[in-house]
MISETI-848532 format. One line per field, with one value per residue (C-alpha): residue in one letter; x negated, y, z negated; residue number from 1. Coordinates in steps of 0.2 Angstrom, whole numbers, plus 5000, padded with zeros to 4 digits. Each point is the difference from the previous one (the first is absolute). Layout:
BEGIN
residu c(A:...)
xx c(X:...)
yy c(Y:...)
zz c(Z:...)
num c(NUM:...)
//
This chain:
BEGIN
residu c(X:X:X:X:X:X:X:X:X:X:X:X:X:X:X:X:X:X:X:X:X:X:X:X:X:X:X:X:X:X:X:X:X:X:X:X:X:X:X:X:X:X:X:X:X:X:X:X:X:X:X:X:X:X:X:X:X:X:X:X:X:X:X:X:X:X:X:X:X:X:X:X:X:X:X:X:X:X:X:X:X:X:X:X:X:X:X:X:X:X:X:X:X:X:X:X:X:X:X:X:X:X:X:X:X:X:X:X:X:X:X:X:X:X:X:X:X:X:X:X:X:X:X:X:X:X:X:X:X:X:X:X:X:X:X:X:X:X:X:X:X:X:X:X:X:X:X:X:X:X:X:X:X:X:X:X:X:X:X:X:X:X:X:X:X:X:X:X:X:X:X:X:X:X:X:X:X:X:X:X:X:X:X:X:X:X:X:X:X:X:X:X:X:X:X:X:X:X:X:X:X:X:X:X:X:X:X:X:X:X:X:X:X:X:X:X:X:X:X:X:X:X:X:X:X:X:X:X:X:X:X:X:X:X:X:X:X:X:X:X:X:X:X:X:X:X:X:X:X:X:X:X:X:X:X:X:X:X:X:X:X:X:X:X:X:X:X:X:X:X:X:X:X:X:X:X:X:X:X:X:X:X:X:X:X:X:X:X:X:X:X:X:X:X:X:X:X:X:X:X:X:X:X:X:X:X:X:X:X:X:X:X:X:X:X:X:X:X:X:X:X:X:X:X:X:X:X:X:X:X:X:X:X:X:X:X:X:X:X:X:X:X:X:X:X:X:X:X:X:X:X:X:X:X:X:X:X:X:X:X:X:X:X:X:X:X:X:X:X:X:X:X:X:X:X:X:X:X:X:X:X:X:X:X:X:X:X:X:X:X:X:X:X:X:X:X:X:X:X:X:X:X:X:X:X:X:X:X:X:X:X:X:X:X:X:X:X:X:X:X:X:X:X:X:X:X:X:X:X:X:X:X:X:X:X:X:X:X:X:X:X:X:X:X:X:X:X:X:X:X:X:X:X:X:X:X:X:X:X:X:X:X:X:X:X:X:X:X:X:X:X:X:X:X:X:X:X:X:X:X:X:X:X:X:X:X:X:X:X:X:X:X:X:X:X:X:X:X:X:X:X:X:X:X:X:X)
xx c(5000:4988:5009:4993:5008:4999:5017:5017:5006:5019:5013:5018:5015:5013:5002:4995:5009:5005:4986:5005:4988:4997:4990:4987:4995:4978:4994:4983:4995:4985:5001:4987:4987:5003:4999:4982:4994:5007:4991:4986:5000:5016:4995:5007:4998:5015:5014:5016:5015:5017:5016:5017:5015:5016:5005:5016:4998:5014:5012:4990:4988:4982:4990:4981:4980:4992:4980:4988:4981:4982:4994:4983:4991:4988:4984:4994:4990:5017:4996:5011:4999:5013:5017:5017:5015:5015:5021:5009:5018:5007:5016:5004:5006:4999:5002:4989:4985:4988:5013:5005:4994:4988:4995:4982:5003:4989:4999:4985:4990:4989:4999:5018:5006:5014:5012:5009:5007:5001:5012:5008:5007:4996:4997:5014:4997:4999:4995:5018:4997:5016:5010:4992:4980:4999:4990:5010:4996:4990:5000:5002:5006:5002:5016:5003:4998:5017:4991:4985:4999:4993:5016:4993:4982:4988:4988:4982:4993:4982:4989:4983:4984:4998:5020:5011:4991:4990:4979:4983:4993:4983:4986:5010:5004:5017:4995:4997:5020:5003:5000:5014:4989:4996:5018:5007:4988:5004:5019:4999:4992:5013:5013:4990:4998:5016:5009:4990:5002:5017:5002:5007:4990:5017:5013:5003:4988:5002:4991:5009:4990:4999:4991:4983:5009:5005:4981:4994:5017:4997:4980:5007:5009:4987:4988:5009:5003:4980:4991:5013:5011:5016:5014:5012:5020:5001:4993:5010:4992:5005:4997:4984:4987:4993:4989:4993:4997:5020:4995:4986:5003:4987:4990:5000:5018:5014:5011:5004:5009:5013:5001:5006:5011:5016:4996:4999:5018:5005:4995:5005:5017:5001:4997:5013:4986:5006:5013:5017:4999:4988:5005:5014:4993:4983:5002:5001:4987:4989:5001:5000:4983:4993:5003:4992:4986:4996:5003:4997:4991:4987:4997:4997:4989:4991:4998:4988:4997:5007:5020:5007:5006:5018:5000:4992:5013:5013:4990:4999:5020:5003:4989:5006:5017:4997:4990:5008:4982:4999:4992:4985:4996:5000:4989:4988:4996:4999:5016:4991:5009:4991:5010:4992:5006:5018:5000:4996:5010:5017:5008:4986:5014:5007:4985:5001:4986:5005:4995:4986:5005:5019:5004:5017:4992:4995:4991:4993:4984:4990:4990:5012:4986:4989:5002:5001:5011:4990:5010:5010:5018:5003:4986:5003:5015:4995:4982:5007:5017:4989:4986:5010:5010:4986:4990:5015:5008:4981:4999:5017:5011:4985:4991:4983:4986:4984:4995:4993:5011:5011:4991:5017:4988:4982:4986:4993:4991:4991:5008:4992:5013:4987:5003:4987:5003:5018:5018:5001:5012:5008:5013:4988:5000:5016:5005:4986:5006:5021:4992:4992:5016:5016:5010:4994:5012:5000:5013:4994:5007:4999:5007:5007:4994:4981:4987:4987:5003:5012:5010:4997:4981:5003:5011:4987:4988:5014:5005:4980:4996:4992:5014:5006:5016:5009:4993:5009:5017:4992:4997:5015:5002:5011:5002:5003:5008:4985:4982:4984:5009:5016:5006:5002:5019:5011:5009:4983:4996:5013:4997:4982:5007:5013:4984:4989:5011:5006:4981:4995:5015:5000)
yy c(5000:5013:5017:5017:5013:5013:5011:4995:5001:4999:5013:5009:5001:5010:4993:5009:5017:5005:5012:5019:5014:5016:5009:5007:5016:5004:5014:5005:4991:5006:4988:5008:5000:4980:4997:5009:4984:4987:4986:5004:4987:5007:5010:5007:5018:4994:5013:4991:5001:5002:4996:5002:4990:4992:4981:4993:4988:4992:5013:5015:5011:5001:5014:4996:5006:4987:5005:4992:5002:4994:5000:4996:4989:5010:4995:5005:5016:5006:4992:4991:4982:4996:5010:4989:5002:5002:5005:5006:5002:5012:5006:5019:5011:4991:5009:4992:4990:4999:4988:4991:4981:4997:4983:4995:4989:4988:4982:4989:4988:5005:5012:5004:5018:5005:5000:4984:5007:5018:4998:4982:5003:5016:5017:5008:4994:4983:4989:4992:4981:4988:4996:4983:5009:4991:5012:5011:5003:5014:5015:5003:5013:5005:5005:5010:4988:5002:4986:5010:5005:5017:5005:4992:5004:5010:4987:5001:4988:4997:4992:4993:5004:4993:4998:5013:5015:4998:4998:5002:5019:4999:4990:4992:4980:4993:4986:5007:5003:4981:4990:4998:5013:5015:4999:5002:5013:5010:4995:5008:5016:5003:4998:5011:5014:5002:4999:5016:5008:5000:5002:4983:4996:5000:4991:4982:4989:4984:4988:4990:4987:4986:4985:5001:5017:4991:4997:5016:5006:4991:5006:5018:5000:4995:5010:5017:4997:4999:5012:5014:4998:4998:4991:4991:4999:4984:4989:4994:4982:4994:4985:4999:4989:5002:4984:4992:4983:5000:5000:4992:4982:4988:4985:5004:5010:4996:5012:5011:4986:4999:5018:5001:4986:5011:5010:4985:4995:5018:4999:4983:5006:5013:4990:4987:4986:4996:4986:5003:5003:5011:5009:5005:5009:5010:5003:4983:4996:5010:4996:4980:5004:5012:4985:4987:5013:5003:4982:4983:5010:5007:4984:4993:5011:4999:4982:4996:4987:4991:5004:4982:4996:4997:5020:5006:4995:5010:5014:5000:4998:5013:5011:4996:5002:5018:5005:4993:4993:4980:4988:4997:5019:5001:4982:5006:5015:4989:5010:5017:5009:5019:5013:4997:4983:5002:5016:4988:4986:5004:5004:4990:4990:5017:5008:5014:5006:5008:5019:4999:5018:4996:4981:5005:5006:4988:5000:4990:4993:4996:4983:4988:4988:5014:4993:5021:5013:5010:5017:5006:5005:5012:5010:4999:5008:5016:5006:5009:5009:5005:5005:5009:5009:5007:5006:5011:5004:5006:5013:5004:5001:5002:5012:4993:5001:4985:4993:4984:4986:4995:4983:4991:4984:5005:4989:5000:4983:4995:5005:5002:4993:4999:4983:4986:4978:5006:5009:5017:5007:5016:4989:5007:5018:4998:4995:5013:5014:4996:4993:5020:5009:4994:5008:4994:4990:4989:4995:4983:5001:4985:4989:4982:4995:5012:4983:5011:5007:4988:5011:4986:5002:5014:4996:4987:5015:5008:4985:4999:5018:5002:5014:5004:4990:5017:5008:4987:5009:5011:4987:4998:4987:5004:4985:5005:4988:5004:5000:5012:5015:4995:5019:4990:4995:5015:4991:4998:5018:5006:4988:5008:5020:4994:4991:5013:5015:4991:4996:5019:5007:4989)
zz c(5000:5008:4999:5005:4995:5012:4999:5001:5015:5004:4999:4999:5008:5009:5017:5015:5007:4981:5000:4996:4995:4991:5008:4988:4997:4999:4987:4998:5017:5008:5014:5010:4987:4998:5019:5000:4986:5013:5002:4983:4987:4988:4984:4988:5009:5010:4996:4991:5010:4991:5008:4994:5003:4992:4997:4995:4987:4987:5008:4997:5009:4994:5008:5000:5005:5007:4998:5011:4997:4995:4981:4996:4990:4990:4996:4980:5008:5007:5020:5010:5004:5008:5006:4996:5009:4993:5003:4984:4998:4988:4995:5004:4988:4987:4983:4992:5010:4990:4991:5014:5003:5013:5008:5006:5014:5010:5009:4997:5012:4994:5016:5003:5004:4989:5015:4994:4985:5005:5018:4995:4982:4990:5011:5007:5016:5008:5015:5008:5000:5004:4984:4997:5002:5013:5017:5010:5019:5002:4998:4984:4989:4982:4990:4986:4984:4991:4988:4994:4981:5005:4990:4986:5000:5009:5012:5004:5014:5000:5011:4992:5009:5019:5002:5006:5006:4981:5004:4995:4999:5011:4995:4988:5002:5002:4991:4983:4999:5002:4987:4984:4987:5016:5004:4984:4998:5015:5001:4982:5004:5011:4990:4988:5011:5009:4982:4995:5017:4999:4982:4994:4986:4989:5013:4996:5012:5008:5012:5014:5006:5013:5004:4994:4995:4987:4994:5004:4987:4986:5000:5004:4985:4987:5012:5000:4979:4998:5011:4999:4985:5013:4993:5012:4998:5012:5013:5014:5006:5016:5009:4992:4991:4982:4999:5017:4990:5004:5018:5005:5002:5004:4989:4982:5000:5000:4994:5014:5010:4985:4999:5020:4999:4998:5013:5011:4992:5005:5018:5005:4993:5011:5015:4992:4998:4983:4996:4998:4981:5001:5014:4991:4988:5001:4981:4996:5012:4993:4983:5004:5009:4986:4986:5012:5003:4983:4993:5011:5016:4988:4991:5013:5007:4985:5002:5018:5004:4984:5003:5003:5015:4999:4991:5013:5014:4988:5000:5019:5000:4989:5011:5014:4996:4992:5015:5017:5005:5004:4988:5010:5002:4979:5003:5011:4990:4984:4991:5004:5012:5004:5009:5018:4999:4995:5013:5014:4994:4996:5015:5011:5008:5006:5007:4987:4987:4985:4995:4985:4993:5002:5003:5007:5017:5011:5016:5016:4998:5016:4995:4991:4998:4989:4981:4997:5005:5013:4991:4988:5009:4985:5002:5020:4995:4992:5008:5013:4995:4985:5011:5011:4986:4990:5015:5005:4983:4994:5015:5005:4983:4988:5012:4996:5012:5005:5012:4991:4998:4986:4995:4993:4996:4999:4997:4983:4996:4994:4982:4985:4988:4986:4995:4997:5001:4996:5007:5002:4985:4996:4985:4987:5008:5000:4981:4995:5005:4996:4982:4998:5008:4992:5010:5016:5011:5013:5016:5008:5018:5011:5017:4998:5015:4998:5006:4996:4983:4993:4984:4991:5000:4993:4989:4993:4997:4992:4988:4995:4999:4982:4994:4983:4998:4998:5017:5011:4999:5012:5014:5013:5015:5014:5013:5019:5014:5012:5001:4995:5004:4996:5007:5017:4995:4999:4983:4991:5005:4993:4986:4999:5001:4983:4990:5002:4997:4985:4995:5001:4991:4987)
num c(1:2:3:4:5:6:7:8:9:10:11:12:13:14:15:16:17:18:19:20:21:22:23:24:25:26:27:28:29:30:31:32:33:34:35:36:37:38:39:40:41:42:43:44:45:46:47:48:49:50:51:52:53:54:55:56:57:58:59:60:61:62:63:64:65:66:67:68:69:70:71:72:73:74:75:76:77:78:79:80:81:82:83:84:85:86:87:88:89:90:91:92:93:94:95:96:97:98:99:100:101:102:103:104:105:106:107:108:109:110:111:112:113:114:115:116:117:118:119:120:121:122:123:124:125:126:127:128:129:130:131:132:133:134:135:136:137:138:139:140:141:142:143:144:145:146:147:148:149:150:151:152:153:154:155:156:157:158:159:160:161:162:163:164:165:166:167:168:169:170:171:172:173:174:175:176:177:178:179:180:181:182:183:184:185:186:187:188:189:190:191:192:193:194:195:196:197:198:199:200:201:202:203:204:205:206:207:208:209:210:211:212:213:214:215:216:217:218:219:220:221:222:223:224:225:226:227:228:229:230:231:232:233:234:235:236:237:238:239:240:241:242:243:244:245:246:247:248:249:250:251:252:253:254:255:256:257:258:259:260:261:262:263:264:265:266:267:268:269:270:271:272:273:274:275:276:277:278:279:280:281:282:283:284:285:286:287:288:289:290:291:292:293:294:295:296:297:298:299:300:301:302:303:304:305:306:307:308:309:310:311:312:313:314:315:316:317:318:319:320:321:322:323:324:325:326:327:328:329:330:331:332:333:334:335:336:337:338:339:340:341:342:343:344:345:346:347:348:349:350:351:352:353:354:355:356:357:358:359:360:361:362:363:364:365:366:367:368:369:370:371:372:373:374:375:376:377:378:379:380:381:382:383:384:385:386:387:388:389:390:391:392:393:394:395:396:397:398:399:400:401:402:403:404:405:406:407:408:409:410:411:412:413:414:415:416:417:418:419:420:421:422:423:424:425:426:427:428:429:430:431:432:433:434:435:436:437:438:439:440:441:442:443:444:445:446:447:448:449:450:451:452:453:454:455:456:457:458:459:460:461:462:463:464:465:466:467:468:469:470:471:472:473:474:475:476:477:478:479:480:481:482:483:484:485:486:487:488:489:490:491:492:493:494:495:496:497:498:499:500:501:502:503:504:505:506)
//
């Protein structure tokens, strides 16, 4: 069970031809000056642009500035190392704004632009996908995003060093950003210097995270507390991974093949692989394959090569029955199934591979004989309405200027993730910082059918999190039907827009 955890890639809703726009309105625009740095390497000299505009969400209008612009990364004599770019969304005429929430936002890969989160679910604009998140026919187009929770907080998208238009100042390596302690270090100095440019040191704070989001959250958090004394109301964790012990399959652990067993369940009951019982009832289906998982699976696990016979074809039933694969599939990978395998398996009889970011999307793979999917349909799905979108929306609506591209994916391995003969962790980051801050919360967000962060991996991370008995009041789960960025399905966006609202008021 190899994953890589490159940025979810899947997205929302509203079919085709629904598209309506305001059209925005540029202050402070010196357009000219921008056009004359076209084609330099961005910096932080780079003019912010600030449009205004209106979105209707919950029934009521919410005028906003969008900002658009470049922050540096200050080295300790005051130079810059690096310019990061950035869109921030704020409430106008606001009484009180220095009191308003505001919500760090940001997707993971590691080397994922924010895009994902910022026009699929949050920002108060977002790329039109077919209901279902499955690709439209191009072209594409975005749509005002009556789902956002700009209406709830203020949002801040930021794109870490090397994606985006975010790079190196000159002479300075790319390389030095990429790794788990220079990002946290550089993401935080961000989020240090925008809060005191624009005065927010008092307004509650949260992070939203995704993917390997999620671990760059959790070490934010404890991050942000030690180096600058900045306290956090609550961290959004989407999609994401605390523990990539939960994971990484292979000889000598087991326990990630448990842990993804329900999403399997959850897939194959989509494509109504499951027996009748079963198919049902996703509830119960769930549940039955959560007990199995937890109890007779693991033990068995446990066991090797010494689990008798006559258990072991039970334990190849049982899976079979909870995951629509064939017995001599479960046989031939010696109870041991990894995402790739179950992708390709499935629905092999009807030519169709399944999505590993969403395993509700299937496509057409071109070798059959391959024991691997040759792609991933979900992330086929997404790259280029979401390419398209933000290259338009960046210049036309947000009236921001270069003539670099927008990496959406950008290479960034290798990556230092700081960890020796063992798992990358951030559990202990994690517990630290919510063991410190007592009023610290947490909203645990993921897909059903996510093959590439199963929610109960997390969940695991969760359960085994060294936190103060009293501190776990502040951790909340919220299951979605669909996958990694479970926004793809209009009824989990929704969904998404009412748990997060709820999160932040509360």
């Amino acid at each position: 069970m190899k994953y890589l955890l490159s940025l979810a890639l899947l997205l929302a809703t509203f079919p085709l031809g629904a598209a309506e726009t305001n059209p925005p309105t540029a202050t402070n625009s010196p357009v000219s000056a921008e056009k004359s740095a076209l084609g330099k390497i961005p910096d932080a000299s780079h003019p912010a642009m600030r449009v205004t505009n209106t979105v209707t969400i919950a029934g009521e209008p919410v005028t906003y500035v969008a900002e658009t612009g470049m922050l540096p990364l200050l080295q300790p004599d005051g130079s810059s190392r690096a310019s990061v770019f950035y869109v921030a969304y704020t409430k106008r005429d606001e009484p009180n704004q220095a009191k308003r929430p505001v919500t760090f936002c940001f997707n993971g890969g590691p080397g994922s632009a924010s895009v994902w989160l910022h026009l699929g679910a949050l920002g108060p604009r977002r790329v039109i996908m077919n209901e279902d998140g499955s690709q439209p026919p191009p072209p594409y187009a975005l749509v005002d995003n009556a789902y956002s929770i700009l209406n709830a907080s203020d949002l801040v998208f930021i794109d870490p060093v090397a994606t985006g238009f975010s790079r190196p100042a000159k002479d300075e390596k790319v390389d030095q950003f990429f790794g788990d302690s220079a990002d946290l270090e550089s993401v935080g100095e961000f989020i240090r210097l925008w809060t005191t440019r624009h005065d927010r040191w008092l307004s509650p704070k949260f992070l939203c995270g995704e993917s390997y989001g999620v671990f760059r959250a959790a070490g934010l958090a404890e991050y942000l507390r030690g180096r600058y004394g900045m306290y956090l109301n609550g961290l959004v964790l989407v999609s994401g991974v605390l523990d990539f012990g939960t994971l990484n399959g292979g000889t000598g652990n087991d326990l990630p093949y448990p842990l993804i067993l329900p999403a399997y369940t959850a897939a194959a009951h989509f494509h109504k692989k499951l027996p009748a019982d079963l198919q049902a009832d996703l509830g119960k289906a769930l549940a039955e394959c959560r007990s199995f998982a937890r109890g007779e699976y693991t033990s068995a696990l446990l066991q090797g090569a010494a689990l008798p016979a006559e258990e072991r074809q039970k334990v190849v039933a049982e899976l079979a029955r909870l995951t629509g694969l064939s017995p001599s599939v479960i046989e031939d990978n010696d109870l041991r199934v990894d995402p790739g395998v179950f992708r390709k398996q499935l629905l092999h009889d009807q030519g169709l591979i399944l999505g590993a970011y969403d395993g509700r999307l299937t496509g057409r793979d071109g070798d059959p004989a391959s024991p691997r999917s040759g792609f991933d349909p979900s992330s086929a799905a997404v790259m280029g309405p979401f390419s398209a979108a933000m290259n338009s929306y960046v210049r036309n609506e947000l009236k921001f200027e270069d003539d670099l591209p927008y990496e959406l994916l950008a290479g960034v391995q290798p990556w230092n993730y700081g960890a020796r003969n063992n798992f990358a962790n951030a559990s202990d980051k994690l517990a630290a910082v919510m063991n410190q801050e007592p009023y610290l919360r947490v909203l645990v967000l993921g897909g059903r059918c996510d093959l590439v962060c199963p929610i109960d991996t997390i969940r695991h991370s969760i359960e085994h999190l060294p936190l103060a008995p009293a501190y776990r009041q502040n951790i909340q789960f919220a299951e979605f039907d669909a996958g990694h960025m479970m926004y793809i399905n209009l009824p989990d966006l929704k969904k998404m827009q009412t748990d997060l609202t709820r999160f932040i008021d509360q």
